[in-house]
C-alpha positions as CSV (number, residue, x, y, z in Angstrom):
1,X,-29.4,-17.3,-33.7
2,X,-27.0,-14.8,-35.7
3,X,-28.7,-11.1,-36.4
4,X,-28.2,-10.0,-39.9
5,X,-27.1,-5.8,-40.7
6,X,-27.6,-4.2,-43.8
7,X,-25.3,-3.0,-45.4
8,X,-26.6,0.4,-47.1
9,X,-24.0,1.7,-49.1
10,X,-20.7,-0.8,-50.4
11,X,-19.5,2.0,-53.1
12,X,-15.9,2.4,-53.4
13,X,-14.9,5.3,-51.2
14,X,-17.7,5.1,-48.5
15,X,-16.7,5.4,-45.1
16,X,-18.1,2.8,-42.7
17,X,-17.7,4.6,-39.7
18,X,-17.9,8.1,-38.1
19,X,-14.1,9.7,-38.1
20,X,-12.0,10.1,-35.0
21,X,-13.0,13.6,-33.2
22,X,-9.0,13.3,-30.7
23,X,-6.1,11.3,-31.3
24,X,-6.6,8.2,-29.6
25,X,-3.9,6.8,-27.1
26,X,-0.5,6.3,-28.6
27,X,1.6,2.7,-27.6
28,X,3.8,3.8,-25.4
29,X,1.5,5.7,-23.8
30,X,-1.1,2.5,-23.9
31,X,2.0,0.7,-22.4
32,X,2.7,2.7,-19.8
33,X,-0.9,3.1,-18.1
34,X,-1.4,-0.3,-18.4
35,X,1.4,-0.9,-16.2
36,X,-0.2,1.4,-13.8
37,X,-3.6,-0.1,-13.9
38,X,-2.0,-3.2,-13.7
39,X,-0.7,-2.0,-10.4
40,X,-4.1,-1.5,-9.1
41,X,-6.0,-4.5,-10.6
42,X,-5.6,-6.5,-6.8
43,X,-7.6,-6.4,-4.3
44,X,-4.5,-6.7,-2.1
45,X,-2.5,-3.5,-3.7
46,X,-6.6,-1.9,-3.5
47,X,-6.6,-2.1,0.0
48,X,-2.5,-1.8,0.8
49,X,-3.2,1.9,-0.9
50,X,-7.0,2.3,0.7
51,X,-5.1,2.1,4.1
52,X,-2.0,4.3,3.1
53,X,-4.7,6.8,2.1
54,X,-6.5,6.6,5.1
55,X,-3.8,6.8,7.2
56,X,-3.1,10.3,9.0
57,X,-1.4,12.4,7.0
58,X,-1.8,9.5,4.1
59,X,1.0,7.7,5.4
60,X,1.5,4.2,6.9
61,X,4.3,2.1,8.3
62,X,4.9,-1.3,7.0
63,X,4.6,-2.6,10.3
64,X,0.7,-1.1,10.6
65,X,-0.1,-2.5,6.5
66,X,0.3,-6.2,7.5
67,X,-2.1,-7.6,9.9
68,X,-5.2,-5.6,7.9
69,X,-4.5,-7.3,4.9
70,X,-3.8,-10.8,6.5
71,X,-1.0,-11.5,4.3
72,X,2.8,-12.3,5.2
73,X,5.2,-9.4,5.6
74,X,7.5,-10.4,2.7
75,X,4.2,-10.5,0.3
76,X,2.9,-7.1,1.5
77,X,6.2,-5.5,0.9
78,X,6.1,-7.0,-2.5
79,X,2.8,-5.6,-2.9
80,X,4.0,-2.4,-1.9
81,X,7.2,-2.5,-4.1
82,X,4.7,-2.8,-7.3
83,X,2.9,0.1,-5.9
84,X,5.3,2.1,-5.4
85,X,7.3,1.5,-8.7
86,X,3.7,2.7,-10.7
87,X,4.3,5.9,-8.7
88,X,0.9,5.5,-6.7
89,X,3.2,5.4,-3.4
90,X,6.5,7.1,-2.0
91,X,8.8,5.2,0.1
92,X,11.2,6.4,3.2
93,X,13.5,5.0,5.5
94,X,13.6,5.5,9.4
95,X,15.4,3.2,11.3
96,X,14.4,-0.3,11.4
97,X,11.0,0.8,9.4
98,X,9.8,1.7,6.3
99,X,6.7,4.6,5.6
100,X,4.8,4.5,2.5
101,X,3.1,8.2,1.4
102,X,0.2,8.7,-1.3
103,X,1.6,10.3,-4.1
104,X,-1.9,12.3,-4.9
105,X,-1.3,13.3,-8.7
106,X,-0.7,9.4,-9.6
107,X,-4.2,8.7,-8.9
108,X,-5.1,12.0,-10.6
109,X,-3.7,11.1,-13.9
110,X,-5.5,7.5,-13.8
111,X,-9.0,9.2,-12.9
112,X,-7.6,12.1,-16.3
113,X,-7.4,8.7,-18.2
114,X,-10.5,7.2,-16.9
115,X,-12.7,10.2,-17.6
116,X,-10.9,11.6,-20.9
């Protein structure tokens, strides 16, 4: 069953709804925190960055990301490659072994965006 509004005013120059009180999000800037959400919409990446952030000192070896999140090693560094490239993780060498640190103020700016 379709509702029916009422239109109450149709004379030229009415406004049908209430102006803008902020500039809404520009494209680029649209573009560029979708890539970031993007990032975080898996429940894989989720937990890959739960664990990091857990870790002591928020930092984790590849070798201790795999077997929590059940997945092959080549899928979990792809994983965290995508996480990494959004800027929600930074990456170091040492040896054989790469560490993955929370980068704090990426997850800062997505909870500014969430709650502007």
């Amino acid at each position: 069953m379709a509702t029916m509004l009422a239109v109450t005013d149709v004379s030229p120059g009415a406004t049908c709804c209430a102006p803008l009180v902020r500039e809404p999000i520009s494209q680029p800037e649209a573009e560029r925190v979708a890539v970031t959400l993007k990032a975080l919409a898996d429940p894989a990446r989720l937990r890959l960055l739960s664990i990091v952030a857990s870790s002591a000192g928020q930092e984790a070896c590849v070798c201790d990301l795999i077997e929590p999140v059940g997945l092959s090693q080549p899928t979990v560094s792809h994983h965290l490659k995508i996480l990494t490239e959004a800027g929600f993780l930074s990456r170091s060498k040492r040896g054989t072994w790469a560490y993955y640190r929370l980068e704090a103020d990426a997850l800062s700016t997505v909870a500014a965006f969430l709650t502007a």
